[in-house]
C-alpha positions in Angstrom: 20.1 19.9 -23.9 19.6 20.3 -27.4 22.6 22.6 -27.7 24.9 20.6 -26.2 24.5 17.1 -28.0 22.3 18.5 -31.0 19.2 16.8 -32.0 19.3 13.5 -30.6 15.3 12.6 -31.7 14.7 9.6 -33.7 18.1 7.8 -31.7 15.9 6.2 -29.2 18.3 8.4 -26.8 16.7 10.5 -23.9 18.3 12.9 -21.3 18.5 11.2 -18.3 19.4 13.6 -15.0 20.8 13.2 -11.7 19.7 14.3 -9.1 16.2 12.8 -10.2 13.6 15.3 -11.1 11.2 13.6 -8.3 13.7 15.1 -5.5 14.2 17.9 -3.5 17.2 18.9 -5.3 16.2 17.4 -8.7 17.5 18.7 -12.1 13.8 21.4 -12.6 14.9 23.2 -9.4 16.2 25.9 -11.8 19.6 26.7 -10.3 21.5 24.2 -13.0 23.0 22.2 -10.3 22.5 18.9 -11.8 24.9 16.4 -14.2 22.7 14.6 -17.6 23.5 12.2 -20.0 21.9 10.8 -23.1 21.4 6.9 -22.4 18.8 5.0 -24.2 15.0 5.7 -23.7 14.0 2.4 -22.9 16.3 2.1 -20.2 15.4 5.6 -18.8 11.8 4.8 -18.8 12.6 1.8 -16.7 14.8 3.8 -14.5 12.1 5.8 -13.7 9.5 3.4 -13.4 11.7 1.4 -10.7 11.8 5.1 -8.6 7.9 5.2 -8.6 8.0 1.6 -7.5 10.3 2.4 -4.7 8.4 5.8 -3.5 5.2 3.3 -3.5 5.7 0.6 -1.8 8.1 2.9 0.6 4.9 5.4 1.0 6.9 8.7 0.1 4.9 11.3 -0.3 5.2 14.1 -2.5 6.0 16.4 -0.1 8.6 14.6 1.5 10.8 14.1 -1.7 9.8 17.5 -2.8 8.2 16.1 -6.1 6.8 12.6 -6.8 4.6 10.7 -7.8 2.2 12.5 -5.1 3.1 16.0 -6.4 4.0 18.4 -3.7 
């Protein structure tokens, strides 16, 4: 996204996606279907973190999401 906002490293930003990368129809599927924003790296880290949580202790398997914490 480098092109759109410019360099953005050494901000403490990151480029946070929707739909997550762990789903089905996550922002890697490749057919640029997907919305991002720069928000700050700490928050997107936690962000993340709180998804893993919720596929854990929710038992969702990789293959169910279509990526995860399980692969798939």
């Amino acid at each position: 996204m480098h092109q759109v906002w410019g360099s953005y490293t050494g901000s403490g930003l990151e480029c946070d996606e929707y739909p997550f990368a762990s789903t089905k129809e996550g922002s890697t599927k490749g057919d640029n279907r997907f919305s991002v924003r720069l928000i700050d790296g700490k928050d997107n880290r936690r962000g993340g973190e709180r998804i893993n949580e919720m596929y854990t202790l929710n038992r969702v398997l990789g293959s169910v999401i279509g990526r995860g914490p399980n692969g798939g």
